[in-house]
C-alpha positions in Angstrom: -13.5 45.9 -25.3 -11.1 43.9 -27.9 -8.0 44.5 -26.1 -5.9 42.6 -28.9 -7.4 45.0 -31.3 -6.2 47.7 -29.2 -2.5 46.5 -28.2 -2.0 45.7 -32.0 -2.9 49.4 -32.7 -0.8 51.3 -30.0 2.1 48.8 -30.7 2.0 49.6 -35.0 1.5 53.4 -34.2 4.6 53.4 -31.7 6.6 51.5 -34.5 5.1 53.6 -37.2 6.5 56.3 -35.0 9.9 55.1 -34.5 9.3 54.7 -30.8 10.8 51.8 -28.8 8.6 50.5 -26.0 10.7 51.6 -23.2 10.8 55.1 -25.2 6.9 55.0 -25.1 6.7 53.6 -21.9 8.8 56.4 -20.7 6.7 59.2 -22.5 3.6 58.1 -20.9 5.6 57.5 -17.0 4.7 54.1 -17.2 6.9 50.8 -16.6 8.0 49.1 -20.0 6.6 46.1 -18.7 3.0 47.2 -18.4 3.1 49.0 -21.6 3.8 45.5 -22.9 1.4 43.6 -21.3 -1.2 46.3 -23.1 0.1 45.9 -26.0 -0.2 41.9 -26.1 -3.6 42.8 -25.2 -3.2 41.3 -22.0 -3.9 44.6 -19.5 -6.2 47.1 -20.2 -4.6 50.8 -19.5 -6.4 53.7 -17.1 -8.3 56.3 -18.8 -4.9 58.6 -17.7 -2.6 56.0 -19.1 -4.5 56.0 -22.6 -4.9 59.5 -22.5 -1.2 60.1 -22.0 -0.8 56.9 -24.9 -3.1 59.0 -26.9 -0.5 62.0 -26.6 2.5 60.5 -27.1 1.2 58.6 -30.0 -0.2 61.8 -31.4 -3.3 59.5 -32.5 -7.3 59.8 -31.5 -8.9 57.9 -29.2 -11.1 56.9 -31.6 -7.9 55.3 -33.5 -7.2 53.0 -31.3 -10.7 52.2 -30.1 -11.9 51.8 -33.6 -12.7 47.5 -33.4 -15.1 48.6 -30.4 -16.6 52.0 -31.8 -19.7 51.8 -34.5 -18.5 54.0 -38.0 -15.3 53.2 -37.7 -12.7 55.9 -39.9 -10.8 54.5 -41.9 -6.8 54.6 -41.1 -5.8 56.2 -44.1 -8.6 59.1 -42.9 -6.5 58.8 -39.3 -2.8 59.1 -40.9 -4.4 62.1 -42.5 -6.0 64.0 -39.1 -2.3 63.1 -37.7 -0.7 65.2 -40.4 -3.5 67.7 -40.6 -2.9 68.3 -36.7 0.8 68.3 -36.7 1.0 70.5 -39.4 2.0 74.2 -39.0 -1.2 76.8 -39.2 -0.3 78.2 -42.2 0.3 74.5 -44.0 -3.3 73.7 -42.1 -5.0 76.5 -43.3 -3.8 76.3 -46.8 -5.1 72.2 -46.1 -8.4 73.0 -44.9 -9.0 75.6 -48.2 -8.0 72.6 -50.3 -10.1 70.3 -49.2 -13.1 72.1 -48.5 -12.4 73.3 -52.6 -12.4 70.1 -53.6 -15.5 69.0 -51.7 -17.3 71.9 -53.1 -16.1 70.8 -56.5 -17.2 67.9 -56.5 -21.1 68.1 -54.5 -21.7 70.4 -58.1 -20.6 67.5 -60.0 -23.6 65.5 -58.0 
């Protein structure tokens, strides 16, 4: 497991977020100094701890284990599951009809 790869990736999601570490650290009920020891990539966390990172990250596990998993999304696909999930149903929905239009659209173009 590239635990560099993985600190880098919880540390630019929390600050992509807004979140301070302690603030993160908090959210996940873990001390501020282990959350920065994973993030350095120097500690790997529990399956609850990453779990609960997962959460209050509101990101995949497959996000942040992306350097380690084979097909690999791209993060712009990631920043757009983040939305699609966060979203309200109605937005989602009217998402989901949008996208699946303009797949259909364009396998006839094929």
């Amino acid at each position: 497991m590239n635990l560099t790869a993985l600190g880098r990736r919880i540390h630019t999601a929390r600050r992509e977020r807004g979140l301070t570490g302690e603030k993160l650290s908090e959210l996940c009920s873990i001390n501020a100094v282990y959350l920065r020891q994973i993030e350095s990539g120097l500690k790997t966390p529990s399956l609850p701890v990453f779990a609960a990172i997962c959460q209050a990250l509101n990101v995949s596990p497959h996000y942040l284990l992306c350097e380690d998993l084979p097909g690999c999304e791209d993060e712009r696909n990631e920043e757009l599951f983040r939305r699609l999930r966060s979203a309200p149903p109605k937005q989602a929905e009217l998402i989901r009809a949008m996208l699946s239009t303009a797949l259909d659209v364009m396998e006839k173009d094929d």
